[in-house]
C-alpha positions in Angstrom: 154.1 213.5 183.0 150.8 213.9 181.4 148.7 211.3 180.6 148.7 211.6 176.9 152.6 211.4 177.0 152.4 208.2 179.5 150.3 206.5 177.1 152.5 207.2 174.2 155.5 205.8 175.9 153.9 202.6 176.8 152.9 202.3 173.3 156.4 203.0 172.0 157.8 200.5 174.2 154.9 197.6 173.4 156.1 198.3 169.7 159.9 198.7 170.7 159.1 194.9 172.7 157.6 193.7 169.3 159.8 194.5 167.4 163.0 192.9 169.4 161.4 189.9 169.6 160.7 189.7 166.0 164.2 190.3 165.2 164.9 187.3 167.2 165.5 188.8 170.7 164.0 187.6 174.2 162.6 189.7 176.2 164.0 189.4 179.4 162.3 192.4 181.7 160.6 195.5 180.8 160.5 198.6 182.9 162.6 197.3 185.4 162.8 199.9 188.4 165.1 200.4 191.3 166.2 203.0 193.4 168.5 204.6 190.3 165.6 205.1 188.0 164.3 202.9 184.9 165.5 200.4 182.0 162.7 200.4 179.7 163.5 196.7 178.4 166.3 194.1 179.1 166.4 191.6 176.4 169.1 188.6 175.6 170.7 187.8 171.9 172.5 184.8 172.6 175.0 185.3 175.4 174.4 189.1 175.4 172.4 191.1 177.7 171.1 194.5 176.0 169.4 197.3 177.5 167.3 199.3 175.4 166.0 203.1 175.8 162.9 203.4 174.3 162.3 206.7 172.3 158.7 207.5 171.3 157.6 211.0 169.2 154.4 211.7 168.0 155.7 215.6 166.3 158.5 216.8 164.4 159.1 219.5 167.3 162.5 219.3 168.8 163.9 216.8 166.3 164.2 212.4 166.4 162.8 210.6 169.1 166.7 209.6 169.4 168.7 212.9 169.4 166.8 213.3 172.9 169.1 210.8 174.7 171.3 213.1 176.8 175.3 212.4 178.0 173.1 212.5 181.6 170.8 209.9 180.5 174.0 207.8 179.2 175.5 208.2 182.3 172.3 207.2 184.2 171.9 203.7 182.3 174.5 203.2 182.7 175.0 203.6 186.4 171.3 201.4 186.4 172.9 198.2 184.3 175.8 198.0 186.5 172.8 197.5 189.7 171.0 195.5 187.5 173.9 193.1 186.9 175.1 193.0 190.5 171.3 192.2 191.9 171.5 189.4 189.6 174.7 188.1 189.5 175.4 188.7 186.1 179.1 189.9 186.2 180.4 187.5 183.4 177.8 188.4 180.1 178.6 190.5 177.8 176.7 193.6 177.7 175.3 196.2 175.2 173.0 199.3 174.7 170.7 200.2 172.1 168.3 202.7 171.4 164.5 202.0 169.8 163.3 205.1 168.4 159.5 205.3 167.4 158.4 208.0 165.2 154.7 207.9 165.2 154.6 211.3 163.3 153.0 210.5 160.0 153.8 206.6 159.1 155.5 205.2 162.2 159.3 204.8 161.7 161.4 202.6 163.7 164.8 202.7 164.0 167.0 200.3 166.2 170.7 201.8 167.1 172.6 198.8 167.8 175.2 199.5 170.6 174.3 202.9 170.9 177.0 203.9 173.7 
């Protein structure tokens, strides 16, 4: 991953972080990492754990920052939530997953895809 791109993401996540919070969400981990790969952020709405795939685009080229979630990539956060909930002893919350897209192209865009899959 280049640089450029690296710094994008983070930026996309900061204003993915900000903007969960300000819709009244706590921020419970961001860019946890184990042996399955990352969750970009973990947050809690009342008794519900979400994890959230961050999406950041800075062109138009190959479509929304969203559309580039994969079935693989479902699969794969899937897989990583389960770990995550078992390393903490979480069996018994309610769980969902959402996608924060950020569309830096022009005026930034966000869009937040409540239980995305």
């Amino acid at each position: 991953m280049t640089l450029q791109r690296r710094r994008l993401g983070i930026r996309g996540e900061n204003i993915a972080a900000s903007y969960l919070q300000k819709k009244g969400l706590r921020i419970v981990e961001r860019n946890y990492r184990c042996r399955l790969g990352e969750i970009d952020i973990i947050a809690r709405d009342g008794g519900c754990l979400i994890f959230v795939e961050v999406r950041t685009k800075s062109t138009r080229t190959f479509g929304l920052p969203q559309e580039s979630i994969t079935a693989a990539k479902v699969r794969k956060l899937r897989r990583l939530a389960q770990y995550y909930l078992v390393q903490r002893s979480m069996g018994e919350l309610n769980v969902r997953f959402d996608v924060v897209a950020v569309n830096c192209v022009e005026d930034m865009q966000i869009t937040h895809i409540e239980n995305a899959f």
